[in-house]
C-alpha positions in Angstrom: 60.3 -19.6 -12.4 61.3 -23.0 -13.0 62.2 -26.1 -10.3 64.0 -28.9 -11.0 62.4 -32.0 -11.9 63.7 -35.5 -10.3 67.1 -34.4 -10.1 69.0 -33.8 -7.1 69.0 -29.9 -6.0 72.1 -28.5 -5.6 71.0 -27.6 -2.0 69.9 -31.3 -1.3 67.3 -33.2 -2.2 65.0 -33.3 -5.5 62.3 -30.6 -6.8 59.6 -31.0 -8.7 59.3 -28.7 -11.9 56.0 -25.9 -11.9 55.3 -22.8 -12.8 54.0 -20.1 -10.5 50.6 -19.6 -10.3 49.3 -15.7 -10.7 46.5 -13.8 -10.4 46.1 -11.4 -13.2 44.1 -8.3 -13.4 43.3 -6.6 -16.6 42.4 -2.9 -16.7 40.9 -0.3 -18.4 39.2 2.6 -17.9 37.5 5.5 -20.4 40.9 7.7 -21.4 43.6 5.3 -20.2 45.7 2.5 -21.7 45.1 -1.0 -20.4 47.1 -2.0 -17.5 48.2 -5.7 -16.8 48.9 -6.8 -13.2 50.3 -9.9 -12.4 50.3 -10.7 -8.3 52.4 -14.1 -8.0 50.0 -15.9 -5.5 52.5 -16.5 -2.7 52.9 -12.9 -2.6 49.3 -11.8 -2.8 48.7 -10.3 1.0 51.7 -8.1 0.3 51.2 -7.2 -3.7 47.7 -6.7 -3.4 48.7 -3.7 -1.2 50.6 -1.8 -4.1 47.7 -2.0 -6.8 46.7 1.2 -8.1 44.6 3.8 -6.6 41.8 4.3 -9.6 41.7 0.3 -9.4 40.8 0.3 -6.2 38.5 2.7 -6.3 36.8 0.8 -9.3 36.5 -2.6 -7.3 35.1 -0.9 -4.3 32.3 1.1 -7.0 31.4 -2.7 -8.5 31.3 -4.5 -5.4 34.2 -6.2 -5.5 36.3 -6.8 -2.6 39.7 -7.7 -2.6 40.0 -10.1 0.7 37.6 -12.0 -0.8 39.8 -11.9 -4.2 43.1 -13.5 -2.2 40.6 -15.8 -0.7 39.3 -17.3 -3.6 42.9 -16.7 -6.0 44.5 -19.1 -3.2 42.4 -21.9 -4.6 44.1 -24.2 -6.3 41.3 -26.5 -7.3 39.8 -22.4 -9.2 41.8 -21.4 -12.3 41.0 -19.2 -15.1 38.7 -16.6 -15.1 36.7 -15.4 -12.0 35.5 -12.1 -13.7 35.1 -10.2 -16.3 33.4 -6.8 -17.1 33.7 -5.0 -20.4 31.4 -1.9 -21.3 32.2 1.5 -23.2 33.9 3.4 -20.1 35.4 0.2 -18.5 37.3 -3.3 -18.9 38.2 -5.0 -16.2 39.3 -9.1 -16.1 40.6 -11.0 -13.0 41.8 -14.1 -13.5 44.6 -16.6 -12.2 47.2 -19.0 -14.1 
């Protein structure tokens, strides 16, 4: 998504240009293909709601808990990656952009 940069908007006023920020989650579990999610971070509260139920179910296992996730994605000073956890039956990366 892309925002005008010094120029007038065409609804008034100037924009400056930026990219979205995401959070990304990489996943893989023994016997399935790896999954990408990307959850713009404006629209975490609501996306987070529609990952996948075997994802899920892996966070909770590991510890990981997804408030805190949103809590720490919405961080703008944070960028890159928070996590990641690669063995034989699991790969899982969560990072933001």
């Amino acid at each position: 998504m892309r925002f005008f940069v010094g120029r007038i908007c065409p609804y008034g006023g100037t924009r400056k240009e930026g990219k979205m920020e995401n959070l990304t989650i990489l996943f893989k579990s023994k016997g399935s293909q790896e999954s990408k999610i990307t959850i713009p971070i404006k629209a975490l509260n609501v996306g987070i709601k529609f990952l996948p139920k075997e994802l899920r179910s892996t966070l909770d296992t590991l510890g990981i808990d997804l408030e805190q996730t949103k809590e720490i994605a919405k961080d703008k000073a944070l960028k890159g990656t928070f996590i990641e956890i690669e063995n034989p039956g699991l790969k899982l990366v969560i990072s933001t952009d």
